[in-house]
C-alpha positions in Angstrom: -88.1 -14.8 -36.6 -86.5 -18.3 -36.8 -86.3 -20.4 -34.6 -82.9 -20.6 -32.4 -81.8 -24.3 -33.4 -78.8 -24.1 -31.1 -80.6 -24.7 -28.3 -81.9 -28.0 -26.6 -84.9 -26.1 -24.9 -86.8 -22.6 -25.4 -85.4 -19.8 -23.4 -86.6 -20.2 -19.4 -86.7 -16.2 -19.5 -86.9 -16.2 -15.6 -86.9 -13.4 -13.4 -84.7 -14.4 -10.5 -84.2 -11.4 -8.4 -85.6 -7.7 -8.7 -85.1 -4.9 -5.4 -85.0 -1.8 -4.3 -83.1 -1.3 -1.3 -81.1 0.5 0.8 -78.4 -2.6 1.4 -74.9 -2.7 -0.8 -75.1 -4.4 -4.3 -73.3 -7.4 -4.9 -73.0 -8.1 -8.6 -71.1 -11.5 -8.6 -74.7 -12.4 -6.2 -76.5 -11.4 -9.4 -74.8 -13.5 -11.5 -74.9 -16.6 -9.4 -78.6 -16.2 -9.0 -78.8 -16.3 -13.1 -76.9 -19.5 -13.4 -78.8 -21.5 -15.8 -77.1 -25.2 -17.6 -78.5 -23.7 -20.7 -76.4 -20.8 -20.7 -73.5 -20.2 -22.3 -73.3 -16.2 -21.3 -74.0 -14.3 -18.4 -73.3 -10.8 -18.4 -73.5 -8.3 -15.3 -73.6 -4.6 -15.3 -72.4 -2.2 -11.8 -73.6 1.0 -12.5 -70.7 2.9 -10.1 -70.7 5.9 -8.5 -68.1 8.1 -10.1 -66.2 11.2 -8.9 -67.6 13.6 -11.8 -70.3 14.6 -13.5 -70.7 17.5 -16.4 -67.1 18.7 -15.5 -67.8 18.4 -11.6 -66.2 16.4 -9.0 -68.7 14.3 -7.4 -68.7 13.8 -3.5 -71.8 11.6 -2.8 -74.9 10.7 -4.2 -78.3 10.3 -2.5 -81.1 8.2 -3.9 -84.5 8.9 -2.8 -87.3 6.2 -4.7 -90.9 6.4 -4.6 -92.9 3.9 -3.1 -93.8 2.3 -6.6 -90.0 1.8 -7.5 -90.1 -1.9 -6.3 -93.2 -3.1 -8.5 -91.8 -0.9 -11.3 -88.6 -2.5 -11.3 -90.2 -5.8 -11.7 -92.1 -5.0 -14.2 -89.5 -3.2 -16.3 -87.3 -7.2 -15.4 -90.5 -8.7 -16.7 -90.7 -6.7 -20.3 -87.0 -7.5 -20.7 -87.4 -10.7 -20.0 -90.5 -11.3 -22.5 -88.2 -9.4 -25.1 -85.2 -11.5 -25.1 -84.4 -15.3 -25.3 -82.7 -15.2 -22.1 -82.6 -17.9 -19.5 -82.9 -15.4 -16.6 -82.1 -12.1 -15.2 -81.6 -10.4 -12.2 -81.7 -6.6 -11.4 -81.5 -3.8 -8.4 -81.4 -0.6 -7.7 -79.7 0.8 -4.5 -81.8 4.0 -2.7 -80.0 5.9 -0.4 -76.3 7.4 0.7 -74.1 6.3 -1.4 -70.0 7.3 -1.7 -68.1 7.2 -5.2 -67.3 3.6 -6.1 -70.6 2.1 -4.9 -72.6 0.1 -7.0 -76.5 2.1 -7.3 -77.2 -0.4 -9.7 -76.4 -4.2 -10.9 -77.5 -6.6 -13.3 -77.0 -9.6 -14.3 -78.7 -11.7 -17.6 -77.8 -15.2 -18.6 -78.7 -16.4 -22.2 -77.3 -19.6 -24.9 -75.3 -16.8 -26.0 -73.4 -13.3 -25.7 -74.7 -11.4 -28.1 -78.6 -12.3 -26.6 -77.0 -11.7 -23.2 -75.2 -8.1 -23.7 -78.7 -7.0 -25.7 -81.0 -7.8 -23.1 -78.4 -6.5 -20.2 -78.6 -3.3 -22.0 -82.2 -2.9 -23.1 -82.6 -3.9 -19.6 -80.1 -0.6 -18.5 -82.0 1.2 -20.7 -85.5 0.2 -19.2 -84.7 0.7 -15.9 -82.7 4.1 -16.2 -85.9 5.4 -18.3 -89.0 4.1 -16.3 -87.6 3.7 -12.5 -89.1 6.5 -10.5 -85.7 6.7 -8.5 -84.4 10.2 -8.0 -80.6 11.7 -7.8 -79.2 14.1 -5.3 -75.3 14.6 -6.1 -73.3 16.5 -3.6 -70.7 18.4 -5.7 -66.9 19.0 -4.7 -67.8 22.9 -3.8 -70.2 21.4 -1.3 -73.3 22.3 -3.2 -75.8 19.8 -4.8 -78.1 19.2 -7.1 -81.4 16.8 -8.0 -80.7 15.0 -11.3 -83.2 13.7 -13.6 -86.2 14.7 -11.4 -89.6 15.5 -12.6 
C-alpha cells in the first residue's frame, strides 16, 4: 500500500465513543465527538426503526443485549479503526423499547477523505450488525411478534 501523501499526519484512528444503552441515540453527538482538523469527511449512519419488515408492518421493536455487548462493541470500533486510515469513530447500539423512527443504531467516522470515511462507516455497519450479541423482538401490525436474528 502507498503511502497517503495527502495528508500532513498519519491517520489518529481514535475511538471516541462506543455504548450500549438503553438512552436515545443522537447521531449529530456522534459526529461532533469525531471532529478531527485532519478531516475532511465525516460520515454518520442512524440505523431507524421502520414500519415493515418481510411484507409486515412493524409496531415496535425490543432489543434485549447480553452482558458482553458493550466490550464487544468496542472491540468490533477497535478492528474498524485499525482497518481504516480514519481519524476517529464513534458507534452505539440502543437496547431496549424502541418505536418506528428511533435510532437502534448510529455512527459516525471522520477520515482526510470520503471515500476512507463511507468504507470504514460501512465495514463498521457490517462488523457490528454481524458480531454484536444484541437480539430483536419485533411486534408486528397483527399484534404478534417475533425474535430476529437470534441464535
Amino acid at each position: 500500500m502507498t503511502a497517503d501523501t495527502t495528508r500532513v499526519s498519519t491517520p489518529r484512528r481514535r475511538v471516541v465513543l462506543t455504548a450500549v444503552t438503553e438512552a436515545a441515540l443522537d447521531v449529530a453527538a456522534h459526529a461532533a465527538a469525531c471532529a478531527d482538523a485532519a478531516a475532511g469527511a465525516t460520515v454518520t449512519f442512524a440505523g431507524v426503526v421502520r414500519d415493515h419488515d418481510g411484507g409486515r408492518r412493524v409496531q415496535r421493536l425490543s432489543y434485549v443485549g447480553h452482558p458482553s455487548a458493550p466490550a464487544v462493541l468496542a472491540q468490533v470500533a477497535a478492528d474498524v479503526a485499525a482497518r481504516h486510515p480514519v481519524d476517529a469513530l464513534a458507534v452505539s447500539h440502543r437496547l431496549g423499547d424502541l418505536e418506528v423512527g428511533d435510532v437502534a443504531l448510529a455512527v459516525a467516522v471522520s477520515a482526510a477523505h470520503r471515500g476512507e470515511a463511507f468504507t470504514a462507516a460501512a465495514d463498521l455497519v457490517d462488523e457490528v450488525k454481524a458480531r454484536l450479541p444484541v437480539w430483536k423482538r419485533q411486534v408486528l401490525g397483527d399484534g404478534t411478534d417475533e425474535w430476529v436474528a437470534c441464535p
